[in-house]
N, C-alpha and C positions, 0 to 999 in steps of 0.2 A: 260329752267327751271333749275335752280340752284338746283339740286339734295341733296349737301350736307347741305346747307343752311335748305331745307325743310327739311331735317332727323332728322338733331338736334334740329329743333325748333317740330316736331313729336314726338323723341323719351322722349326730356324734358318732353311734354304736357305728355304722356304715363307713366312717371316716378311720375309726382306729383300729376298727379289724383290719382296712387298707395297710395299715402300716404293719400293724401284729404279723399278717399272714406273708407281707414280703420281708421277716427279717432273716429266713433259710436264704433269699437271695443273694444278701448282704453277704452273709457270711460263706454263702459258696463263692461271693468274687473275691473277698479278701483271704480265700481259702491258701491261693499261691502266693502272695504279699506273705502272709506270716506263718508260709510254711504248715500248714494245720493238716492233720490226719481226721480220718472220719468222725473219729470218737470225741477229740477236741472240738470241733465243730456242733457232735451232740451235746457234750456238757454245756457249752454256751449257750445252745435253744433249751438246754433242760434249766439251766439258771433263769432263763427268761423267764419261761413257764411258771418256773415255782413261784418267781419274784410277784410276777399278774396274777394268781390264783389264790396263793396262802395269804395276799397281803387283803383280799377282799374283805374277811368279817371284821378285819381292823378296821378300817374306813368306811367299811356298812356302820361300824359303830358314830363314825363322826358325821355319818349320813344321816343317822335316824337323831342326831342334835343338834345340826343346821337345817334340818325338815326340808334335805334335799337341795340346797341353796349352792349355786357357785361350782362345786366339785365337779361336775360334769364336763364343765368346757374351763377346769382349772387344769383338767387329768389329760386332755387331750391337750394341753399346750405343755404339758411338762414332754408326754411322750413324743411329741412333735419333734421337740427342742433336742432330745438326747437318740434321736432316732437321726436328725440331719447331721448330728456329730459322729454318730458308728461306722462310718465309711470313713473315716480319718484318723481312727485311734494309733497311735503310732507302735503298738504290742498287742500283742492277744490278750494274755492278763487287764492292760486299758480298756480292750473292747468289750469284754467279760462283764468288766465293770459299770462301762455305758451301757451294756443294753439291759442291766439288772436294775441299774437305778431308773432306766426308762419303762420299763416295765411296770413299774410303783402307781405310772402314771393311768396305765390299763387296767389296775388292780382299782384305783380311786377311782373310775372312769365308770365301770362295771354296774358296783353297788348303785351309785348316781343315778347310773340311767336307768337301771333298771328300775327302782322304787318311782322316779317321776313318769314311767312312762305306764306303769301300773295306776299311778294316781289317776295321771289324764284320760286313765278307762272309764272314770266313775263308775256306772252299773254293769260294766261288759270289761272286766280287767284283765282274764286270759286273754281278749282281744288285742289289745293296746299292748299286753306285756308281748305277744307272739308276734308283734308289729315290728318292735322292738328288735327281738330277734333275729328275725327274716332282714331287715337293715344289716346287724352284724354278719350273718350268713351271706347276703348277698357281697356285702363286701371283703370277705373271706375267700372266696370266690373269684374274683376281683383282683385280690390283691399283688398275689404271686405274677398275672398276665402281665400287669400293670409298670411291676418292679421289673420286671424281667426285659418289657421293653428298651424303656427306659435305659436301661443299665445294656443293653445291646447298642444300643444307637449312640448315649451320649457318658457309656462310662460309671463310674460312684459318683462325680460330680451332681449328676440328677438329684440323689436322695435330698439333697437338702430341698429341692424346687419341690417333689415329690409332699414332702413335709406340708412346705409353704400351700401346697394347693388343698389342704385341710382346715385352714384360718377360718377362710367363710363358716365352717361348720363351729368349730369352736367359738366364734363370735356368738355365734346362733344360740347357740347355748350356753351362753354367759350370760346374754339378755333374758331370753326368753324362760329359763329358770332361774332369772334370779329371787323371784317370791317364793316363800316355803309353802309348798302343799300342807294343807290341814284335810283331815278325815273326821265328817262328821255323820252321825243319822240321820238320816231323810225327815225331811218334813213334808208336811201337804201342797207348800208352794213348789218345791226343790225334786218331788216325786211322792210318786203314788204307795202308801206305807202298805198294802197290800203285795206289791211287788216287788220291795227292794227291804232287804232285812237287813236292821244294823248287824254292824261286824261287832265283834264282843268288844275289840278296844272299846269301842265305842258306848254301847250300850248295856256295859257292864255284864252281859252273858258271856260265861266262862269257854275260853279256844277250848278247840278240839282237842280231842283227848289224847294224850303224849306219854303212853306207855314206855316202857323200855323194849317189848314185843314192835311197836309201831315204830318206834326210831330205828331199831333193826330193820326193821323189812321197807323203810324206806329210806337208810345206807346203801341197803341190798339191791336193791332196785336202781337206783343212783350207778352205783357202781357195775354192776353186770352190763347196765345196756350200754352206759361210757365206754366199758371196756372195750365192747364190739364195734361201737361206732369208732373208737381213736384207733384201733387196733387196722379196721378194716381200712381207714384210709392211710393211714401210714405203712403198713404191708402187704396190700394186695398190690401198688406198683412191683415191689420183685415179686410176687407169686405170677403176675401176665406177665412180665420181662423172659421169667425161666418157662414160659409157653411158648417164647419167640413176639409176644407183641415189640413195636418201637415205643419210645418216650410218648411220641403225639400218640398215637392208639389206646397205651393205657393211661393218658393224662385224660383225655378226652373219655374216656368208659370212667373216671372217677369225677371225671365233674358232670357227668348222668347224675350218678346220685348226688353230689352237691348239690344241684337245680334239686333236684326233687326234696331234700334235706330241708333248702327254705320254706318250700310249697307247704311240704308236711308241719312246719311251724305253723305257719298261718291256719292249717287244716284245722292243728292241734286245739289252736287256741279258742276258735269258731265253734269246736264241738264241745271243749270243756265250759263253757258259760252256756250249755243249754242242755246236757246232758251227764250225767254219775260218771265223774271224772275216772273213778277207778277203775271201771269198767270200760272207758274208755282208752286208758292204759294197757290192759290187759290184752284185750283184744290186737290194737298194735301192736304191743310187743311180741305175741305169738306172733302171728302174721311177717314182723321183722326178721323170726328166727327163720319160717318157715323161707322167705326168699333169701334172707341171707345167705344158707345155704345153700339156696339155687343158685345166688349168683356166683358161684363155686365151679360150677356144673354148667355153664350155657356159655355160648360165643351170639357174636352178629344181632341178627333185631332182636332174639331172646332174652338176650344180655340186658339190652336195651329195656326192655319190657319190665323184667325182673327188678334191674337198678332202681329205675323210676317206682317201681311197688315198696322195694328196702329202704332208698331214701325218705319214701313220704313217709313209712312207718316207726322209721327209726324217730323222727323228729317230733312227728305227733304229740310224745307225752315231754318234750321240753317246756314249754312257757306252762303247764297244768304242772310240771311240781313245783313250780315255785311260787304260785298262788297257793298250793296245798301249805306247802311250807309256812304262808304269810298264816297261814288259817292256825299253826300249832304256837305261832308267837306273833300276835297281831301285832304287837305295843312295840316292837323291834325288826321291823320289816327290810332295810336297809342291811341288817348286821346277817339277819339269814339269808336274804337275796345271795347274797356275799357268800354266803358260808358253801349254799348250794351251791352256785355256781365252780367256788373255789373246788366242792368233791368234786364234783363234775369233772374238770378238767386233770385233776391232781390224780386221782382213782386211773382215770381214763390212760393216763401218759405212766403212771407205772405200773398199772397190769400190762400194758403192751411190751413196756421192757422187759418184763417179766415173760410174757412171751416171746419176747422176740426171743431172750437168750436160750428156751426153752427147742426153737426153732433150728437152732445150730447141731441140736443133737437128734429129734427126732422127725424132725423136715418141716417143711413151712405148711407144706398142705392139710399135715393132722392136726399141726395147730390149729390154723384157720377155719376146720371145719369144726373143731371143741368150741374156738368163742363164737361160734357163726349161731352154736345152742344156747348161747347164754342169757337172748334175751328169754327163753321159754322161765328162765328163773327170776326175770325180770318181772314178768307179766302173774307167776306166783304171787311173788312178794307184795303186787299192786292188790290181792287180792285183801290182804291184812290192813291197808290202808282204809280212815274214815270214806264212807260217802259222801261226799260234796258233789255239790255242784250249786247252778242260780246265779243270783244277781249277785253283785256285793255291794256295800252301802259308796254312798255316794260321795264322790271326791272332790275338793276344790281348791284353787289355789288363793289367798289372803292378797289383798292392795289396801292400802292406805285409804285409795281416793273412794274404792270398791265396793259394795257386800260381797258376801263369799258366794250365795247364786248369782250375782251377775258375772261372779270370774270363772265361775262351772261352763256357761255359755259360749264361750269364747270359740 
């Protein structure tokens, strides 16, 4: 495992969900400056959104033709840059526009890291990739406390220092990936060819098989359990508000399951390189439906208990699709990384609009308890998916001065 390799592309993902996750801060301080109502405030984080998400299988394209090089701590200096400017836009329409073209920057940042941090798994890549993750999650988590301070104590003038205190990480990864990862077959110096089985790019065996039945059912899947996961943290705060919880009470019962959300990545990724990933899916995601809607139903330590079971199981099958993914188009890994990701988030953020407005007529509780089922459809759909799981073939990064197993060791 390329150690360094995975850091940087970790500590990036860490550095720019910091910034991703406080820009509702932003624009709830500039909310009185430019006069904004609720909804204008949403179309701005929904431009954001779409800008980070849709823009990923474009740049997964320019990912998988600089073999990972550069983009990584290119993406986080653009969003840096245009993130220390959104506190100062002199209009809404300006600010609209800064954080859409900043956003470009999370969108090139994603594909990036994602592909190198997969590389530097060599034979354990749901590892490395759920590494990866758990960084961005942790710093998602993070981010909001962070901004919030900040902007308590010393104002919008902060955001730009805020910014600046993410350079070390971009540095990091401008060096440290600046070589392109190559993927080659194992040899007898490099590993054991009993254990580790080239990936078809590589050794000419044809990917996994990519039905039009299997692209469905893993949309479906993609999409169901997004749905419930963006859904439940975006509106269970007014569902415990209209129970009488405060801001601190249900802020604090949703970052239960955030904590548990990263855990469950890391779980995820441990159990899909050693075990039939589908079935590992499945099983989570039942288990997701089944506490999600306990946590519906419970207060106090139950709650407690419950959350911590939803968040680990919700996250579980995160970094295993995007390995499954790499498995249906090996030779474009970078551009599906992307793609995935981009449903992920893009599915997730408007089936919940879609609920929410759904909510206005027949109450927020019947909503939430329909998508609280959704993963059970989730965990279907995983049933249609190939079996994988094992090792995958071995990763390395190229030097000049180098061979490519002595850059494996690193």
């Amino acid at each position: 495992m390329n150690k360094k390799r995975l850091f940087a592309a970790s500590w990036g993902h860490f550095s720019i969900d910091i910034l991703n996750s406080s820009i509702p801060i932003i624009l709830t301080a500039v909310a009185t400056d430019f006069n904004l109502s609720v909804s204008q405030i949403g179309i701005a984080a929904m431009f954001y959104t779409l800008a980070a998400s849709l823009s990923q299988p474009l740049f997964g394209i320019l990912v998988d033709k600089v073999r990972g090089r550069w983009i990584s701590g290119l993406g986080l200096l653009w969003t840096m840059s245009f993130y220390a400017l959104a506190p100062f836009m002199p209009s809404y329409p300006a600010l609209v526009a800064c954080l859409t073209l900043g956003a470009l920057g999370s969108g090139a940042f994603h594909p990036a890291g994602l592909v190198n941090s997969t590389m530097a798994g060599g034979a354990k890549p749901t590892t490395s990739t759920s590494l990866f993750f758990v960084g961005g999650q942790i710093g998602l988590a993070l981010g909001p406390t962070i901004g919030g301070v900040l902007l308590q104590r010393y104002g919008l003038a902060a955001m730009p220092y805020l910014a600046l205190l993410m350079m070390p990480a971009a540095l990091f990864a401008l060096w440290f990936l600046r070589q392109p990862y190559v993927e080659h077959a194992p040899t007898p110096q490099s590993a054991p060819a009993a254990n580790v089985a080239p990936t078809p790019s590589t050794s000419g065996a044809p990917a996994e098989s990519m039905s039009l039945f299997v692209v469905i059912a893993f949309v479906l899947l993609i999409t169901f359990r997004s749905t419930t996961s963006q859904a439940f943290q975006t509106l269970l705060p007014k569902f415990f508000a209209d129970q009488g919880y405060t801001p601190a009470g249900y802020g604090l019962m949703l970052s239960i399951l955030g904590l548990a959300g990263a855990m469950g990545t890391f779980v995820g990724g441990w159990l899909g390189d050693r075990f039939n990933r589908r079935i590992v899916i499945f099983i989570s995601m039942t288990f997701y439906a089944i506490f999600s809607t306990a946590m519906l139903h419970t207060d106090g330590f139950a709650y407690v208990f419950v959350a911590l079971v939803a968040g680990l199981m919700m996250n579980i099958p995160h970094s295993i699709l995007i390995i499954m993914a790499y498995r249906f188009i090996p030779a474009r890994k970078a551009m599906i990384g992307g793609a995935v990701l981009g449903l992920m988030f893009a599915s997730g953020a408007a089936m919940t609009g879609i609920a929410s407005w759904i909510a206005d007529y027949v109450g927020l509780p019947l909503v939430l308890s329909v998508i609280a089922l959704l993963p059970f459809g989730a965990a279907l759909c995983a049933l249609a998916l190939p079996a994988t799981r094992g090792t995958e073939a071995v990763v390395t990064v190229t030097n000049v001065q180098k061979t490519a197993p002595s850059a494996a060791g690193d």
